[in-house]
C-alpha positions as CSV (number, residue, x, y, z in Angstrom):
1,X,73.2,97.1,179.5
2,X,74.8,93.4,180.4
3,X,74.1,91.4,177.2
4,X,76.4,87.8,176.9
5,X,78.3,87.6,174.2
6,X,77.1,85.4,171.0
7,X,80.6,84.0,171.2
8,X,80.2,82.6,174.5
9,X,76.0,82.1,174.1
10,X,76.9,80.0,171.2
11,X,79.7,78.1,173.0
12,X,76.8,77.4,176.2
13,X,74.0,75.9,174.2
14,X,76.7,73.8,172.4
15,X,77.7,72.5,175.6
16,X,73.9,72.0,176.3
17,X,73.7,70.2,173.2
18,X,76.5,67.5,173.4
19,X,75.2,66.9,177.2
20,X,71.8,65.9,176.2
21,X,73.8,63.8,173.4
22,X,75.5,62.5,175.6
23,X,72.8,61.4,178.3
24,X,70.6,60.4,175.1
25,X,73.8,57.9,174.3
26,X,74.5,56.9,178.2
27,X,70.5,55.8,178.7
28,X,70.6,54.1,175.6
29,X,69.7,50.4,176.1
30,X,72.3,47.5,176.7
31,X,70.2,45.4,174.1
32,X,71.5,48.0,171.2
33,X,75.7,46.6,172.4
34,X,77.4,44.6,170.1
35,X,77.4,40.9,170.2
36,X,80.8,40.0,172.4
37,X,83.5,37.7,170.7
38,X,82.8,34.3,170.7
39,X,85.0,32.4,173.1
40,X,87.5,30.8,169.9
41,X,88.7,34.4,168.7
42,X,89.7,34.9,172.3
43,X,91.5,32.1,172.6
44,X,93.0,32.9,169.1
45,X,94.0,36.8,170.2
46,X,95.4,36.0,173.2
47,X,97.6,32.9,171.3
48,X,98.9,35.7,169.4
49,X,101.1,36.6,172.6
50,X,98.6,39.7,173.6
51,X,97.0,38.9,176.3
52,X,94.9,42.0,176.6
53,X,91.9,41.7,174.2
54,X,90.2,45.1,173.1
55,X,86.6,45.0,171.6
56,X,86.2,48.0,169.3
57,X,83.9,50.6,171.6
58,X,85.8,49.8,174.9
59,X,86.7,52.9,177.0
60,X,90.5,52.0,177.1
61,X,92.8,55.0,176.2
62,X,96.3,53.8,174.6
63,X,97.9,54.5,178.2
64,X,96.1,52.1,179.5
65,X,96.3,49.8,177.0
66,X,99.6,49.4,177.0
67,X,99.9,49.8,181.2
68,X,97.5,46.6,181.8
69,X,99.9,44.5,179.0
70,X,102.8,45.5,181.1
71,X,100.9,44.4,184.7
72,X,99.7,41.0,182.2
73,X,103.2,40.3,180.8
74,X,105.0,41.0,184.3
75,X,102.3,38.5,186.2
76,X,103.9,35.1,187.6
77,X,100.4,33.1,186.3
78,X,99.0,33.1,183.2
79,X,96.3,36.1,183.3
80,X,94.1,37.1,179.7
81,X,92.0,40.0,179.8
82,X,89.5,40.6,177.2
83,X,87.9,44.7,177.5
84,X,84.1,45.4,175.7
85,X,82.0,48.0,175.9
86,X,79.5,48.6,179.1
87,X,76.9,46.1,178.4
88,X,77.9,44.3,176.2
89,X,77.7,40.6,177.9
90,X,74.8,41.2,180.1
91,X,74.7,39.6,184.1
92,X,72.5,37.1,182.7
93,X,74.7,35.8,180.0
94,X,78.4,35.6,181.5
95,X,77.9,32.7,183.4
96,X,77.8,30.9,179.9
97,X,80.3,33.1,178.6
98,X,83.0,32.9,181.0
99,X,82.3,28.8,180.4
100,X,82.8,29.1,177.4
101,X,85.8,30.8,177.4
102,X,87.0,28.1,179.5
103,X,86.7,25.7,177.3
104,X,87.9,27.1,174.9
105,X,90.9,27.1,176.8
106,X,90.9,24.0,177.8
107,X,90.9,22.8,174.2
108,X,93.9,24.2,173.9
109,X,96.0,23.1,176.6
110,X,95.9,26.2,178.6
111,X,93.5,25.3,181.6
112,X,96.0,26.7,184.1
113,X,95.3,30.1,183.6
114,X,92.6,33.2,185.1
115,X,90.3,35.2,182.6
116,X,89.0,38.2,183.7
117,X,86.3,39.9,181.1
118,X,86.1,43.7,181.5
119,X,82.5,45.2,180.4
120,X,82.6,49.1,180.4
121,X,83.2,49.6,184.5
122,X,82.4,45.8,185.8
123,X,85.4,43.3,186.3
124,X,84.2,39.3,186.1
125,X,86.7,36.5,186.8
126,X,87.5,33.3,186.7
127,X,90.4,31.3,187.1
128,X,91.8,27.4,186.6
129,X,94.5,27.8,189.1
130,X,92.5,29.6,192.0
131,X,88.6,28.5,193.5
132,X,85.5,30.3,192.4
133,X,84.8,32.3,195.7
134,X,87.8,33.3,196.1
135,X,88.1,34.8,192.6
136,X,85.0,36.8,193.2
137,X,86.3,38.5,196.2
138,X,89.9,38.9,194.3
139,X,87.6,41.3,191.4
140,X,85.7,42.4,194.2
141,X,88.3,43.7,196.4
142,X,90.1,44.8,193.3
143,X,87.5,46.8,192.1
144,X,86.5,48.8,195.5
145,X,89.9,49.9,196.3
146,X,90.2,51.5,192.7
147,X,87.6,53.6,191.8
148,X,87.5,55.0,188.7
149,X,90.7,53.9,187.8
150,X,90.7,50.3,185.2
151,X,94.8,50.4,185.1
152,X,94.7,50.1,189.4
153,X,92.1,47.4,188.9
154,X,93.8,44.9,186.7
155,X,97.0,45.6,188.2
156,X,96.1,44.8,192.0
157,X,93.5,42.4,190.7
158,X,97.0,40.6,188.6
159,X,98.9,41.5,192.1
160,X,95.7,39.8,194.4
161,X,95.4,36.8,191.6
162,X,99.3,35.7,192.0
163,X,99.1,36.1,195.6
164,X,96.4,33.3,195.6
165,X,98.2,31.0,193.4
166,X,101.1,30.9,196.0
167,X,98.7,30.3,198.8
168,X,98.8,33.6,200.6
169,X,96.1,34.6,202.7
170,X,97.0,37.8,202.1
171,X,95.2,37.9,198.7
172,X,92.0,38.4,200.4
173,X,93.2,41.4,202.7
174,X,91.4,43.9,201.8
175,X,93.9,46.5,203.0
176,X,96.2,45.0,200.8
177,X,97.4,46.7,197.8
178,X,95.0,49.2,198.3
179,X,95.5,52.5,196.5
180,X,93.6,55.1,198.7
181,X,90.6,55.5,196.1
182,X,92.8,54.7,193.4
183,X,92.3,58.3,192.0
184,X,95.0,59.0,189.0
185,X,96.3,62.0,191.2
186,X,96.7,60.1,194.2
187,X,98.8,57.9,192.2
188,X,100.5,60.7,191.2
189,X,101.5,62.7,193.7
190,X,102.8,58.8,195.6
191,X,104.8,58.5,192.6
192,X,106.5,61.9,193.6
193,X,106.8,61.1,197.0
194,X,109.1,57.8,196.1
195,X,110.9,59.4,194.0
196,X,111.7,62.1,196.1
197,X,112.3,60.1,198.9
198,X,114.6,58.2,196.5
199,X,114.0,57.1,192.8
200,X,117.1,54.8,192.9
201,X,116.2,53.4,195.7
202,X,113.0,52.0,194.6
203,X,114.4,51.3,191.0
204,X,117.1,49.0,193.2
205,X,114.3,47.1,195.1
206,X,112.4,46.2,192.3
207,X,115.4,44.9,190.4
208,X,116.2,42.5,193.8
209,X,112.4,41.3,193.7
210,X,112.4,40.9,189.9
211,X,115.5,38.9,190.4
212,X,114.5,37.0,193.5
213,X,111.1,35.7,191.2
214,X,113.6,34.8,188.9
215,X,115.5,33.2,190.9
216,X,112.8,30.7,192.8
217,X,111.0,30.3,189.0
218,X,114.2,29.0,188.6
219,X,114.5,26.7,191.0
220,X,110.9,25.8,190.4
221,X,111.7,24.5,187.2
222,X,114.8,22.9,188.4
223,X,113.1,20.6,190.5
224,X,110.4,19.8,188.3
225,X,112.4,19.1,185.5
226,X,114.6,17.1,187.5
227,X,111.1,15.0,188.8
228,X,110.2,14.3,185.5
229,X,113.9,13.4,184.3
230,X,113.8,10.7,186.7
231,X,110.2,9.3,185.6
232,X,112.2,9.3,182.3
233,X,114.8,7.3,183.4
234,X,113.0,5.1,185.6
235,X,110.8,4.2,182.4
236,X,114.1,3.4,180.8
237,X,115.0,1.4,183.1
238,X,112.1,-0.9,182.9
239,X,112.2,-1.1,179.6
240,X,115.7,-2.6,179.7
241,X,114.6,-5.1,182.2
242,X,112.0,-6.2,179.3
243,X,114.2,-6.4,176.5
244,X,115.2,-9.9,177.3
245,X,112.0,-11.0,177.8
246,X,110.2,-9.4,174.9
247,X,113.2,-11.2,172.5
248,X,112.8,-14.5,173.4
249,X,109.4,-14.7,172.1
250,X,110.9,-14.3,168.5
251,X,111.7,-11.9,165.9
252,X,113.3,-9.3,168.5
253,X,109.4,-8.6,169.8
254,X,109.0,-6.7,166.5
255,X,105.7,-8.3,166.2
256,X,104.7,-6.6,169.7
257,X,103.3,-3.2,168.5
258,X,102.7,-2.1,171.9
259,X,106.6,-3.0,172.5
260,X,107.5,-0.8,169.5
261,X,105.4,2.0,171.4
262,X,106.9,1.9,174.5
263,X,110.3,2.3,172.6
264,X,108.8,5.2,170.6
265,X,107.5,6.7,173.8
266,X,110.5,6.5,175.6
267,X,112.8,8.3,172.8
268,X,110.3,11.0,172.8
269,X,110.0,12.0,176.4
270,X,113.6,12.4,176.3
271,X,113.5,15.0,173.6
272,X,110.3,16.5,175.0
273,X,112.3,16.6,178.2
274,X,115.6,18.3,176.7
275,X,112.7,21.3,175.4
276,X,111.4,21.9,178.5
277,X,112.0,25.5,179.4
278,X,109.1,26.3,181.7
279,X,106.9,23.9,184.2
280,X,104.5,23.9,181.5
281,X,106.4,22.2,179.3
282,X,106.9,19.1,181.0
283,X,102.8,18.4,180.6
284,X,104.1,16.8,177.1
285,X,106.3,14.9,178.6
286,X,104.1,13.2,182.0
287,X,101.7,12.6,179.0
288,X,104.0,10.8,176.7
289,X,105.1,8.7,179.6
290,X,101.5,7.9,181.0
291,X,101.2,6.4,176.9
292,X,104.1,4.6,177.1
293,X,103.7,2.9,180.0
294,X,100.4,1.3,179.1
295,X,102.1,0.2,176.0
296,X,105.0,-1.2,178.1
297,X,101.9,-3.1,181.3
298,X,100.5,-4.4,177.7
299,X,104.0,-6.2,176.5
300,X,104.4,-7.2,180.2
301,X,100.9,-9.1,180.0
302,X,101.5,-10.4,177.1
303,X,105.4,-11.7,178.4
304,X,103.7,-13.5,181.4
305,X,100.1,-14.8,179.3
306,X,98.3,-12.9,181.7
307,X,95.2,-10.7,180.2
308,X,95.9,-7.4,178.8
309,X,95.3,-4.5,181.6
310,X,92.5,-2.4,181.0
311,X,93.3,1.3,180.2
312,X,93.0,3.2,183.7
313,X,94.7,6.2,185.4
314,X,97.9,5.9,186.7
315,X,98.8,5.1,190.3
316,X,97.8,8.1,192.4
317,X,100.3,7.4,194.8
318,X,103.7,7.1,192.2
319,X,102.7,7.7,188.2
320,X,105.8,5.8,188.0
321,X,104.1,2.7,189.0
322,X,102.1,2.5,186.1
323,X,98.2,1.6,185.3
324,X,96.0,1.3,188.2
325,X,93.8,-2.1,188.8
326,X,91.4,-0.8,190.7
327,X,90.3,2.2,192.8
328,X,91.2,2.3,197.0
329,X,89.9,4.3,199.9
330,X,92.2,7.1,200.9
331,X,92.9,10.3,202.9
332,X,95.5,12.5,202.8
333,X,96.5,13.5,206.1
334,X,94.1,15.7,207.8
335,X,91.5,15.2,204.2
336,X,88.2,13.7,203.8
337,X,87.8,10.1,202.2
338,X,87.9,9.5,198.4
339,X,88.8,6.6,195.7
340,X,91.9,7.2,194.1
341,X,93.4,4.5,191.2
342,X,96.2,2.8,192.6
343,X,98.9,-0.5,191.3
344,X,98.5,-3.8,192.9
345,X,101.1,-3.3,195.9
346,X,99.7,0.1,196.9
347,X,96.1,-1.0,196.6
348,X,97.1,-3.9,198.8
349,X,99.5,-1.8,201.3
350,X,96.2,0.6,201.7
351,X,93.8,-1.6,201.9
352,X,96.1,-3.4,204.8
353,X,96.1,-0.2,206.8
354,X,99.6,0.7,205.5
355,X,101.5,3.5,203.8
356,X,101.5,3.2,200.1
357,X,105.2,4.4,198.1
358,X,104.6,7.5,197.6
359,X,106.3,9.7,194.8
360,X,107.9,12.4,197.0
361,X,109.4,15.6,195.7
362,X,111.8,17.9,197.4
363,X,110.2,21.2,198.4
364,X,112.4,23.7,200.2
365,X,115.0,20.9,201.0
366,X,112.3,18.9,202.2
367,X,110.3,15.8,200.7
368,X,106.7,16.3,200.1
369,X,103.9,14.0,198.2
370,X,103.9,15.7,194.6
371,X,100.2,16.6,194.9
372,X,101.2,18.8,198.5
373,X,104.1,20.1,195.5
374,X,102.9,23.4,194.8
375,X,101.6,24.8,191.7
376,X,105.0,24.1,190.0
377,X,103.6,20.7,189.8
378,X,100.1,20.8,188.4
379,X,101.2,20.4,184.6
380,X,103.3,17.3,186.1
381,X,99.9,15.9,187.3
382,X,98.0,16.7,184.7
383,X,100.1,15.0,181.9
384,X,99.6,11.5,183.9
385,X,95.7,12.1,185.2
386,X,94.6,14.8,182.9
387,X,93.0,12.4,180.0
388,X,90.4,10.3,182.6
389,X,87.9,12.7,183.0
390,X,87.0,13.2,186.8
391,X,90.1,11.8,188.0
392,X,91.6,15.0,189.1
393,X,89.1,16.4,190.7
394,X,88.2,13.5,192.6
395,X,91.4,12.6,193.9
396,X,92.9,15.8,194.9
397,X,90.4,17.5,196.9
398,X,91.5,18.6,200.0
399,X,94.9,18.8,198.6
400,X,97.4,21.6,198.3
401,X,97.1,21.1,194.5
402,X,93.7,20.7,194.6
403,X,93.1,24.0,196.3
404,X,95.5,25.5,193.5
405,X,93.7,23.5,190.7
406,X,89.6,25.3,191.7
407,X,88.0,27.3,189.7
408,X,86.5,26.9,186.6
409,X,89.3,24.7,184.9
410,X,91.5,23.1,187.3
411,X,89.2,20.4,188.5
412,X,86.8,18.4,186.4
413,X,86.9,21.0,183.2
414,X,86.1,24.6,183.2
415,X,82.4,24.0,183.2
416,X,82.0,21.7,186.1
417,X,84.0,24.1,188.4
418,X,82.3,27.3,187.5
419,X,78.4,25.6,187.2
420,X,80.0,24.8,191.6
421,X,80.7,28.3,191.8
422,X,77.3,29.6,191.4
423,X,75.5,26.6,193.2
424,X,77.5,27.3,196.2
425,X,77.1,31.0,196.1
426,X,75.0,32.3,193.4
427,X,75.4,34.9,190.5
428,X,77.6,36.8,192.9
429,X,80.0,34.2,193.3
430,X,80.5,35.0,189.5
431,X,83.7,37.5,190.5
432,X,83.1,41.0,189.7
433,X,83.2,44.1,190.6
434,X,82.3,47.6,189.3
435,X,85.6,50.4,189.5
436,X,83.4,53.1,188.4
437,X,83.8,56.7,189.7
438,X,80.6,56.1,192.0
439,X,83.0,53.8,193.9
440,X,80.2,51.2,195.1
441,X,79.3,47.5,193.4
442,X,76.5,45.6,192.8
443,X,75.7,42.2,194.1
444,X,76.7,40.4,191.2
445,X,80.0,42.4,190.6
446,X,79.4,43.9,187.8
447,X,102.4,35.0,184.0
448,X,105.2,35.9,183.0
449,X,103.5,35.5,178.9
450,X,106.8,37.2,177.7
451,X,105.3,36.0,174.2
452,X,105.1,32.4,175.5
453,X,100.9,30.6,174.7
């Protein structure tokens, strides 16, 4: 007589059991989720130096955990992730969400960077260094090639993100970085492969990248910093030329408190300027600059009796210039039309049909207009233009910078650009995609931090 053995009968229906349990828990509604963070204790987890953010109930093992912080901490832009549980921020409510988070940011100086919100097996992004579109077809493409596999998802969609901040079309191939399915054996067994086609060899190459980065961060800073150090100096300069001036109406000017601020303003870019480590940094310092020379176009006004200048943007054309009077009709070579702020003598020059004195950088041993710069250069902009609202965004459409500054943050505040994204596109311009085993996604989609904010 074949009878089963209780051992094994008992072991069956207990198998039977925690399937149903389990397909009872899977159909549950999304409506029963928690509520996701609100946008603030983000912002403060990922100021902590972390910048992976795990909700309690997200279906991140410690291995991955710590292998998306690795692909985070080793990206050249500034990329936060924050992980929740499938469902909960619904497709309905992370269009407000993701703005939220972006201004959030914003609020705290850190519009330059890409978010990308994980919710159980659906990747959404967003990004203040790279456009809307292209963002969704970045979590897209990231998502399709890697199946089943979150740790291949954030690290092509990190690999895809920095690609796009340098300007390669290559970011959007989707060949590129493409794992094959992006199955954890297939990983695997290429992992043997290069090791046994030579471990050392590999471990060599990636030192020579790693030190190559290194080495044009370098001289990415180098040439920033040395940009700013001679706004610094120029704005010494002219202050100099002023002293005279400002003492002969009495009492060493002392009674001038905008002259006292331009002398405060001055002494403090060059200490902001000693600090800076990073491109980053020299925000502060373009900032402290753009206040002192208002101060310093107020103590000229009042040196000559002429009206005191209204508080406007700097000179597109050379920060170093000062306030703009008014705004001119311009066009960057091969771009469309549009009002930039511009000084007296460039205004003029423009409106003339000439050239206006452009601040030129040095790119690659040549000179370029700082906006055409590079991304090096958007936290150099941003501390002259970066308090007058629309400004930016206005002006440097059609620009290299520009194109590096879409998204939701870099142009005209997080809100502005993402509320473009889904005009132009829809929900599924959102940026998503869903890396679960079935390997298909829906219409809607679903920096080197080193410690450093």
């Amino acid at each position: 007589m074949n009878m089963t053995h209780p051992v094994r009968r008992a072991g069956t229906a207990l198998v039977a059991l925690l399937a149903g349990l389990f397909a009872l828990f899977a159909l549950a509604p999304a409506a029963s989720a928690a509520a996701p963070p609100d946008a603030n204790t983000l912002v403060a987890s990922w100021k902590t130096s972390d910048p992976l953010y795990v909700m309690s109930g997200a279906s991140l093992s410690s291995s991955q955990q710590s292998d998306i912080r690795a692909a985070l901490e080793d990206s050249k832009s500034k990329i936060y992730i924050a992980a929740f549980p499938d469902g909960t921020v619904s497709n309905d409510q992370i269009a407000a969400y993701m703005r939220s988070i972006g201004q959030a940011l914003t609020a705290e100086g850190r519009r330059d960077a890409t978010v990308g919100v994980i919710d159980g097996t659906n990747l959404f992004a967003s990004s203040g260094l790279v456009n809307q579109k292209t963002m969704a077809r970045i979590a897209n493409l990231s998502a399709q090639n890697n199946p089943g596999d979150i740790t291949a998802v954030v690290q092509e969609f990190a690999t895809r993100t920095n690609a796009a901040v340098d300007g390669d079309r290559g970011a959007l191939d989707p060949k590129q970085n493409s794992s094959g399915g992006g199955s954890s054996v297939g990983i695997l067994v290429g992992i043997l492969v290069l090791a046994a086609a030579g471990g050392l060899g590999l471990f060599f190459y990636a030192r020579k990248k790693k030190q190559q980065r290194e080495a044009r961060e370098a001289a990415e800073l180098a040439a920033v910093k040395q940009t700013v150090e001679e706004d610094v100096t120029k704005f010494g300069e002219e202050i100099t030329s002023l002293d005279t001036d400002v003492k002969l109406l009495g009492a060493g000017g002392g009674h001038l408190t905008e002259w006292q601020q331009a002398l405060d303003s001055y002494e403090k870019a060059k200490v902001e300027l000693a600090g800076v480590a990073r491109p980053e940094d020299v925000r502060g310092v373009t900032t402290t600059l753009e206040d002192g020379r208002y101060a310093l176009a107020v103590v000229k006004a009042r040196v000559n009796d002429q009206p005191i200048p209204e508080r406007r943007a700097p000179c597109f054309f050379n920060p170093q210039h000062g306030p703009s009077v008014r705004d001119v009709s311009w066009a960057p070579a091969g771009g469309a039309v549009r009002n930039v702020p511009a000084c007296a003598a460039d205004a003029e020059a423009v409106e003339r049909g000439f050239d206006p004195q452009m601040r030129e950088v040095m790119v690659n041993g040549q000179r370029r207009p700082y906006y055409d710069a590079g991304p090096a250069y958007q936290p150099y902009a941003y501390g002259y233009y970066g308090g007058f609202g629309d400004v930016m965004s206005l002006m440097l459409v059609g620009t290299l910078m520009g194109s590096m500054m879409g998204g939701f943050g870099g142009m005209g505040g997080y809100g502005a650009g993402y509320e473009q994204g889904l005009a132009d596109g829809g929900m599924g311009d959102m940026g998503g995609g869903d890396f679960g085993g079935g390997g298909g996604f829906g219409d809607f989609g679903g920096g080197d931090f080193g410690g450093d904010w």
